[in-house]
N, CA, C and O atoms as a Tinker XYZ file with bonds, in Angstrom:
   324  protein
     1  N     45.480000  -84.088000  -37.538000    73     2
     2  CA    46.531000  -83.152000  -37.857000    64     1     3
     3  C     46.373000  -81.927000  -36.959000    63     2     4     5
     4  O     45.240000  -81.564000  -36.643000    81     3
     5  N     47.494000  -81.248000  -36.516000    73     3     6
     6  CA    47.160000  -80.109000  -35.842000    64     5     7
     7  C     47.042000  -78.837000  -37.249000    63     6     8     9
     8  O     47.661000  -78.759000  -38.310000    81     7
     9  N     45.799000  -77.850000  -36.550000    73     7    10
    10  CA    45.782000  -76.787000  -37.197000    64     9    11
    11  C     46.067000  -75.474000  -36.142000    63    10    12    13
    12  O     45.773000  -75.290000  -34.961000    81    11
    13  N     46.753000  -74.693000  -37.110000    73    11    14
    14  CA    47.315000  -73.545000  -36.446000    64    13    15
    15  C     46.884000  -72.157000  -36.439000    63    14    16    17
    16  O     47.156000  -71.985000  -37.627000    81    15
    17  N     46.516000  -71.232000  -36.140000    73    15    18
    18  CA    46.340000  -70.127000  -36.484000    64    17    19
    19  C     47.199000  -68.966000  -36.029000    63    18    20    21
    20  O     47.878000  -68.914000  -35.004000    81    19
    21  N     47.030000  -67.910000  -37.102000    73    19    22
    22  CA    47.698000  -67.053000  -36.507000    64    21    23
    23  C     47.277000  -65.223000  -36.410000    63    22    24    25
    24  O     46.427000  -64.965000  -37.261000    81    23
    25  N     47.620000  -64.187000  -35.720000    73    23    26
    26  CA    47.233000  -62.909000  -36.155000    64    25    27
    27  C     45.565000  -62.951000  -35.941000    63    26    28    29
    28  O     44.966000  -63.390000  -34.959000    81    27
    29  N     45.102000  -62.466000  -36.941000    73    27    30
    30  CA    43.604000  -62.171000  -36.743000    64    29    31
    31  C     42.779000  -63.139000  -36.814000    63    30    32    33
    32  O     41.753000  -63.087000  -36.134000    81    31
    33  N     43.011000  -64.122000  -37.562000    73    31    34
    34  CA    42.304000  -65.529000  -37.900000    64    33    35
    35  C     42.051000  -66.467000  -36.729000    63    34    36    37
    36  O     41.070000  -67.176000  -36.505000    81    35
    37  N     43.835000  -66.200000  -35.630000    73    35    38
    38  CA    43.503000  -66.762000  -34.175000    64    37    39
    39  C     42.368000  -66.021000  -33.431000    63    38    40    41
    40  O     41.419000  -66.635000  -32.944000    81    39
    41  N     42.478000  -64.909000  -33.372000    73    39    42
    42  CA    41.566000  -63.481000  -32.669000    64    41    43
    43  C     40.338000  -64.374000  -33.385000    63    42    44    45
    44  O     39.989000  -65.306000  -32.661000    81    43
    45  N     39.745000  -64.301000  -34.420000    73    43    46
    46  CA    37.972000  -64.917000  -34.894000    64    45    47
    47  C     38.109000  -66.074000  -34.373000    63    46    48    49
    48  O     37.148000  -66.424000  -33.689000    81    47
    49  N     39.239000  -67.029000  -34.475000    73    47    50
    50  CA    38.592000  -68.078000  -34.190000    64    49    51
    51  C     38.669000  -68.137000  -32.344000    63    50    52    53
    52  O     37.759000  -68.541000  -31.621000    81    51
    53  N     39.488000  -67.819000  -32.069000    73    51    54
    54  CA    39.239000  -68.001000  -30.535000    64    53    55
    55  C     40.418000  -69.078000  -29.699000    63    54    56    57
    56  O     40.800000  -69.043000  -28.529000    81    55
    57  N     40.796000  -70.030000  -30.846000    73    55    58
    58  CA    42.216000  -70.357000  -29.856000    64    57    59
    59  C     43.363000  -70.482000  -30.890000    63    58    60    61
    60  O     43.257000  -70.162000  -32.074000    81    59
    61  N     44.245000  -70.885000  -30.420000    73    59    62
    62  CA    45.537000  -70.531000  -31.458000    64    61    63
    63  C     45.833000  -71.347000  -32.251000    63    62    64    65
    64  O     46.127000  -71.064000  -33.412000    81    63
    65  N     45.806000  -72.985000  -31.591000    73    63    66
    66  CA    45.828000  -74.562000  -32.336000    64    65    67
    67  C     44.646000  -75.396000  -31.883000    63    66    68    69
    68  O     43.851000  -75.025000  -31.020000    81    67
    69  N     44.590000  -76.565000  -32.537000    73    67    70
    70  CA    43.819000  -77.212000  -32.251000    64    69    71
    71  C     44.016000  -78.258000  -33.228000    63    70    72    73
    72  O     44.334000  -77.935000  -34.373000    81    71
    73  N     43.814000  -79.895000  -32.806000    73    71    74
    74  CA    43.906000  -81.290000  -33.018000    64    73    75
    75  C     42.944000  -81.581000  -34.210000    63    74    76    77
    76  O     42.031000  -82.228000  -33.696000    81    75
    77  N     42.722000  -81.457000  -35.333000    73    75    78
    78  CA    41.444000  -81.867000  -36.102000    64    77    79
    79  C     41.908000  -83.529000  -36.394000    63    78    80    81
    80  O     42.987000  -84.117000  -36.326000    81    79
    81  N     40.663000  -83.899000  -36.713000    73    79    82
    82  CA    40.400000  -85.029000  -37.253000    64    81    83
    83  C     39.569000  -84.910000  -38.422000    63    82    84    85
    84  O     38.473000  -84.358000  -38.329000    81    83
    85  N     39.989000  -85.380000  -39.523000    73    83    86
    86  CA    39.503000  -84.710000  -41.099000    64    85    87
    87  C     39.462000  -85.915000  -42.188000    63    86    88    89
    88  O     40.200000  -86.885000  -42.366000    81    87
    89  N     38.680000  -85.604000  -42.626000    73    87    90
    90  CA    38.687000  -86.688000  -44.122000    64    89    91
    91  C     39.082000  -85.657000  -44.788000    63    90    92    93
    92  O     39.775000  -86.324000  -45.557000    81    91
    93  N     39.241000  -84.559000  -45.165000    73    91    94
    94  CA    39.565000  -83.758000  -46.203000    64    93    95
    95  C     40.908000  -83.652000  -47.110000    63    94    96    97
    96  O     42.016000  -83.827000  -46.602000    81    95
    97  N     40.711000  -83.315000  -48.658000    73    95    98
    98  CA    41.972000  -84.136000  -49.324000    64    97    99
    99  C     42.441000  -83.226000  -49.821000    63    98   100   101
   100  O     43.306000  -83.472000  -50.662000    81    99
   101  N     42.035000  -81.491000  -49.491000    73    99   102
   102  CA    42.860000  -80.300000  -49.918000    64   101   103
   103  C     42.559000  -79.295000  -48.954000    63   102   104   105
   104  O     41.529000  -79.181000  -48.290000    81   103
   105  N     43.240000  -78.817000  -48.955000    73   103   106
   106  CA    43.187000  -76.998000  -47.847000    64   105   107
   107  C     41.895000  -76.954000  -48.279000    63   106   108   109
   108  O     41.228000  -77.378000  -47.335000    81   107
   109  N     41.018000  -76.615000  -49.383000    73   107   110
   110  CA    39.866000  -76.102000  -49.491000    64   109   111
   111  C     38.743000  -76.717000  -48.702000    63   110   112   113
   112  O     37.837000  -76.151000  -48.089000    81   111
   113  N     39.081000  -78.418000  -48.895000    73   111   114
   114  CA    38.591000  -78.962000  -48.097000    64   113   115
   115  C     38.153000  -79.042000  -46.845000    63   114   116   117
   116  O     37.032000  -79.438000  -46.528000    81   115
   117  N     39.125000  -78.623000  -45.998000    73   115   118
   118  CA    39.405000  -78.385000  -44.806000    64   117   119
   119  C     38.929000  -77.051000  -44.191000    63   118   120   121
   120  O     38.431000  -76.821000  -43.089000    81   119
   121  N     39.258000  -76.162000  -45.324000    73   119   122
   122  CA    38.349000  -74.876000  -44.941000    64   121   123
   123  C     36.704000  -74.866000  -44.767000    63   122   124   125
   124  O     36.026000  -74.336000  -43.887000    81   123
   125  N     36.287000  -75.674000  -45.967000    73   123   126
   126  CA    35.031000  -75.809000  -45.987000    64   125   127
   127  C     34.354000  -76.661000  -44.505000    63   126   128   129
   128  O     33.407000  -76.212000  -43.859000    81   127
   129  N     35.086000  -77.958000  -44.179000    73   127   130
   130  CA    35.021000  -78.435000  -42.734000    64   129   131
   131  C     34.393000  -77.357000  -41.658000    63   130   132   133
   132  O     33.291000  -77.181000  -41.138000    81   131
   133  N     35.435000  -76.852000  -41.615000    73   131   134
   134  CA    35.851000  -75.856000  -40.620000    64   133   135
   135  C     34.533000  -74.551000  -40.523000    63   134   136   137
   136  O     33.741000  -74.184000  -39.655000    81   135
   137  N     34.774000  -74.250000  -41.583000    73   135   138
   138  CA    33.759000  -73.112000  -41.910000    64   137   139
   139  C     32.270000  -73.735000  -41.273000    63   138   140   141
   140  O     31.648000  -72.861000  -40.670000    81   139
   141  N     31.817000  -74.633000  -41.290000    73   139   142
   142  CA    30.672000  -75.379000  -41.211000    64   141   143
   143  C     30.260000  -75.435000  -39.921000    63   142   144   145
   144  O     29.091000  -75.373000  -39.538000    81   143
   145  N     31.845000  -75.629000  -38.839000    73   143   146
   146  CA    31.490000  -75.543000  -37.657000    64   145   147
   147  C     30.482000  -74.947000  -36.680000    63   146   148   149
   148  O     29.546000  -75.383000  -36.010000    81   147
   149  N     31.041000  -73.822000  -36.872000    73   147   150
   150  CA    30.477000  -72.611000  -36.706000    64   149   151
   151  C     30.959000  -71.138000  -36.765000    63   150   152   153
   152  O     32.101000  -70.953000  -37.183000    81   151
   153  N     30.259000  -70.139000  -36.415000    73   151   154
   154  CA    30.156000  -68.807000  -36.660000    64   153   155
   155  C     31.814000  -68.416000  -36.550000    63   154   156   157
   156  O     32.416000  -67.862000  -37.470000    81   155
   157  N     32.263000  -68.696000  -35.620000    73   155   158
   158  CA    33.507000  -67.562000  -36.048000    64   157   159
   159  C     34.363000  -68.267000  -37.149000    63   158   160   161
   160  O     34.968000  -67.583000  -37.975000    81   159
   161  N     34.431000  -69.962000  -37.169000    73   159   162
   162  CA    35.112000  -70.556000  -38.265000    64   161   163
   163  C     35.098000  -69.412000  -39.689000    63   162   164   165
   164  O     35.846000  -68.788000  -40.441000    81   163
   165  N     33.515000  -69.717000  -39.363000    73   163   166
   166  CA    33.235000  -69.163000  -41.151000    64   165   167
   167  C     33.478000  -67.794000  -41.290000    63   166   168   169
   168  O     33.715000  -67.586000  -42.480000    81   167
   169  N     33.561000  -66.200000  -40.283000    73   167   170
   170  CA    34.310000  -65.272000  -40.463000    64   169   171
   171  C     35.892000  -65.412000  -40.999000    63   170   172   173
   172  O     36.405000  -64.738000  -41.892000    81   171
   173  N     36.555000  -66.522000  -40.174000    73   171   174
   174  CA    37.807000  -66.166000  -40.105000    64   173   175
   175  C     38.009000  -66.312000  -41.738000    63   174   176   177
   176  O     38.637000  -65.443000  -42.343000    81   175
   177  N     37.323000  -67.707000  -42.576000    73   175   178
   178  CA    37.502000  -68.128000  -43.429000    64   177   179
   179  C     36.562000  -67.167000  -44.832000    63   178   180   181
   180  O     36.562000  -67.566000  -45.996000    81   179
   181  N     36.039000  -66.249000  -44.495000    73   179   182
   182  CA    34.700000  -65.594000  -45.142000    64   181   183
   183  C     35.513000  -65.000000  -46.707000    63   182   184   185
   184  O     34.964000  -65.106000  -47.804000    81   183
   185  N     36.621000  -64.507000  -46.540000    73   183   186
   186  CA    37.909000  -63.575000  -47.533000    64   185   187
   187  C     38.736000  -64.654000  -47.581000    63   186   188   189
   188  O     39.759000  -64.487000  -46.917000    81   187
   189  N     38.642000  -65.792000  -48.182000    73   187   190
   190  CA    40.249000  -66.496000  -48.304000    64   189   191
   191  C     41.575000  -65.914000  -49.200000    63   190   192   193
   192  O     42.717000  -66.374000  -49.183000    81   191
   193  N     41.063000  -64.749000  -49.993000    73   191   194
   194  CA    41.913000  -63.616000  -50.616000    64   193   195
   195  C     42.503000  -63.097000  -49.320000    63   194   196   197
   196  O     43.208000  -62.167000  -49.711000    81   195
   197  N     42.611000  -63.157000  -48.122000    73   195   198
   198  CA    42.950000  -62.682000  -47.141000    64   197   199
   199  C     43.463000  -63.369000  -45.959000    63   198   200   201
   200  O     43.716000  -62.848000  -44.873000    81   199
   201  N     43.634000  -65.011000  -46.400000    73   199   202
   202  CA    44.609000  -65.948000  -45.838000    64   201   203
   203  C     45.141000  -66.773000  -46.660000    63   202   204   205
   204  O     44.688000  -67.373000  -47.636000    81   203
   205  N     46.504000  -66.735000  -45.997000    73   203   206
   206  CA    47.549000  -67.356000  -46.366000    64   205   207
   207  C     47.707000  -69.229000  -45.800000    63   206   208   209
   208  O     47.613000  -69.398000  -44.584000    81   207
   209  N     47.877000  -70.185000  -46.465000    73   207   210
   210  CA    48.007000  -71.266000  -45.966000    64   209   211
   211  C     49.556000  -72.123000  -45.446000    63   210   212   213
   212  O     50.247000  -71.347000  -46.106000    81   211
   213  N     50.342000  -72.832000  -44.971000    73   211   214
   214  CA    51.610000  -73.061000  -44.778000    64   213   215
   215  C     51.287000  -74.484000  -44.355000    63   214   216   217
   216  O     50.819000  -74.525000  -43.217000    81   215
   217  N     51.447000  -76.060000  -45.160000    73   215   218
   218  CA    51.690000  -76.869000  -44.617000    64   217   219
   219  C     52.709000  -77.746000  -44.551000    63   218   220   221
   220  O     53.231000  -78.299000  -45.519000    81   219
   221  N     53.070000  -77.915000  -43.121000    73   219   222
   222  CA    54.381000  -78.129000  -42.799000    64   221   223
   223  C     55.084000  -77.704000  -43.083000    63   222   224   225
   224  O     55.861000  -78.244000  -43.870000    81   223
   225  N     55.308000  -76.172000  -42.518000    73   223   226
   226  CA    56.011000  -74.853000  -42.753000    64   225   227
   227  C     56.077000  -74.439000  -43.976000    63   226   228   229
   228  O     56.688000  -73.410000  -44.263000    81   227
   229  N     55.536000  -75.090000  -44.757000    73   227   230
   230  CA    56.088000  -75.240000  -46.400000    64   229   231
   231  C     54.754000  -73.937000  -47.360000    63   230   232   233
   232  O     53.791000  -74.544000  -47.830000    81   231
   233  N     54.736000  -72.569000  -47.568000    73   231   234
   234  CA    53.948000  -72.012000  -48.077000    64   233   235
   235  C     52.969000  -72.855000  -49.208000    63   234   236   237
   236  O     53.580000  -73.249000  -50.202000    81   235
   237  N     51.777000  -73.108000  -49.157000    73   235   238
   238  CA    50.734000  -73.770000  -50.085000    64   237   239
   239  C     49.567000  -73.041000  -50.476000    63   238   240   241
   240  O     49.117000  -72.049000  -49.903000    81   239
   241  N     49.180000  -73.521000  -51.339000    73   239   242
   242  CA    47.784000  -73.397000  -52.235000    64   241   243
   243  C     46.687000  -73.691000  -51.311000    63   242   244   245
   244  O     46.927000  -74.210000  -50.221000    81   243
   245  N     45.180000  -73.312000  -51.777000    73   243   246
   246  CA    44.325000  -73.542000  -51.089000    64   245   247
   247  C     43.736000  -75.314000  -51.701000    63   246   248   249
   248  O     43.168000  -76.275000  -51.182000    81   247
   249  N     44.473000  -74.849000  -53.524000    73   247   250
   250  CA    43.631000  -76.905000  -54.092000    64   249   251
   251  C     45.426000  -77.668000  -53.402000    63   250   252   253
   252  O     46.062000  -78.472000  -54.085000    81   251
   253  N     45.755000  -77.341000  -52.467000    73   251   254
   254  CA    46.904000  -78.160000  -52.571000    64   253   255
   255  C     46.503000  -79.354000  -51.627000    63   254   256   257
   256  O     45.653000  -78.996000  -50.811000    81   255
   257  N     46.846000  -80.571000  -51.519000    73   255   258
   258  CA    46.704000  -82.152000  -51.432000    64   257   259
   259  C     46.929000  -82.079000  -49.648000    63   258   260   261
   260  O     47.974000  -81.573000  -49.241000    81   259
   261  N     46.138000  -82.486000  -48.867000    73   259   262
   262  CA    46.809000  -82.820000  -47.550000    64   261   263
   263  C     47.514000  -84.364000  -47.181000    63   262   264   265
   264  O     48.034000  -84.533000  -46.078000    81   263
   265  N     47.488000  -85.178000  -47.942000    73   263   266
   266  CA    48.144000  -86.169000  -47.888000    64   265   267
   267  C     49.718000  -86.238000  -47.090000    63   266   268   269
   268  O     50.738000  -85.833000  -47.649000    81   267
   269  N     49.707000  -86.705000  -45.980000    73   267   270
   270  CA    50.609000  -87.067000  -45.362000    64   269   271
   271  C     51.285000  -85.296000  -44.591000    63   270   272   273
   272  O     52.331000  -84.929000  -44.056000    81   271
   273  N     50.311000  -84.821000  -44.862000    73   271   274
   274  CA    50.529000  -83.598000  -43.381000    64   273   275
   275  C     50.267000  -83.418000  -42.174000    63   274   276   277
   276  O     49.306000  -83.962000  -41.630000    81   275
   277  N     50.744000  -82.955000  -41.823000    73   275   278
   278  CA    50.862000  -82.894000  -40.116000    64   277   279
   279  C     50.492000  -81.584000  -39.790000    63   278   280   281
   280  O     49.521000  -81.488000  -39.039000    81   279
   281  N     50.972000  -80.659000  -40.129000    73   279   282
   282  CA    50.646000  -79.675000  -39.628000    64   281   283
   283  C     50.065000  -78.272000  -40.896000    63   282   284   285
   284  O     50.733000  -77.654000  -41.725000    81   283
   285  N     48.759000  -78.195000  -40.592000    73   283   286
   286  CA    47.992000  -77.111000  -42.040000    64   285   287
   287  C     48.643000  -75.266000  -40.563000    63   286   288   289
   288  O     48.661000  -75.290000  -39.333000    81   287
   289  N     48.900000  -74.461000  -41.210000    73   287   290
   290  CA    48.758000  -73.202000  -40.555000    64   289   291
   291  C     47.996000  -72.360000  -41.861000    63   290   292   293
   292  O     48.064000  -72.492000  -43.083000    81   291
   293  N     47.194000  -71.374000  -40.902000    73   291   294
   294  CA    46.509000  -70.071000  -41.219000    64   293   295
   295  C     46.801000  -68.584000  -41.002000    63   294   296   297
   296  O     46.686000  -68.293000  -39.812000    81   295
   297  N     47.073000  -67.765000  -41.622000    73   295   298
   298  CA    47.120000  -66.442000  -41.216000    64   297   299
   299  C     46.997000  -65.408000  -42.534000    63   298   300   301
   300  O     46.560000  -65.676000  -43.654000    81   299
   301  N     47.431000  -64.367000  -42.119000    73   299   302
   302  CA    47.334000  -63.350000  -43.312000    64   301   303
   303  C     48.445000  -62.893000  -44.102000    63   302   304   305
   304  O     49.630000  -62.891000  -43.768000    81   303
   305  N     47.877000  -62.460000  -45.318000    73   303   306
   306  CA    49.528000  -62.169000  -45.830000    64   305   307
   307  C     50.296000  -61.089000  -44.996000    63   306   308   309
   308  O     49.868000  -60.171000  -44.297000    81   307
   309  N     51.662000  -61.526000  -45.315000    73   307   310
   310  CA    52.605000  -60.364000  -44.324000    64   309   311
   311  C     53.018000  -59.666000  -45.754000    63   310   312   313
   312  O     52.620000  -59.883000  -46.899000    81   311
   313  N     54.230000  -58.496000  -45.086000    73   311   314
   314  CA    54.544000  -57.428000  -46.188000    64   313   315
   315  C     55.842000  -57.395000  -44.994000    63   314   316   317
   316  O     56.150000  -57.546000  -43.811000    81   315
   317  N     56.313000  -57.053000  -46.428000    73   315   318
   318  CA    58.194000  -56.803000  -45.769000    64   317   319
   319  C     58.060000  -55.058000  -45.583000    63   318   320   321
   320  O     57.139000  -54.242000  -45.592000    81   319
   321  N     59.392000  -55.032000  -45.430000    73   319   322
   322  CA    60.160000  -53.350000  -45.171000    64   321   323
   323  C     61.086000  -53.132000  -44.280000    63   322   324
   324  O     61.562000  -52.005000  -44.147000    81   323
């Protein structure tokens, strides 16, 4: 699945997308993956009170199911005005 990042989460991690290959069966899942990698993974992911998830454009949960997604994105909450 491709993962996306965006805002500051791209800035820690260092590139913007990237191709994963995952057994994982929820966002949390996947975070935890990720986090494991290494060092900046686990900053970006350190506050998940402080990212927002979107799969397949579609705003989601962190226990939400990756089954048949394509695309997980990351970033922070926005604020209108």
């Amino acid at each position: 699945m491709d993962v996306v990042y965006f805002a500051w989460v791209r800035e820690r991690i260092g590139v913007p997308r990237e191709s994963v290959e995952t057994q994982a069966a929820t966002v949390a899942d996947l975070v935890a993956e990720l986090s494991a990698r290494d060092a900046r993974y686990a900053a970006a992911f350190a506050d998940l009170t402080a990212v927002r998830v979107a799969l397949d454009q579609d705003l989601a949960d962190f226990d939400a199911s990756l089954a048949g997604v394509r695309e997980v994105a990351f970033f922070p909450p926005m604020t209108g005005g």
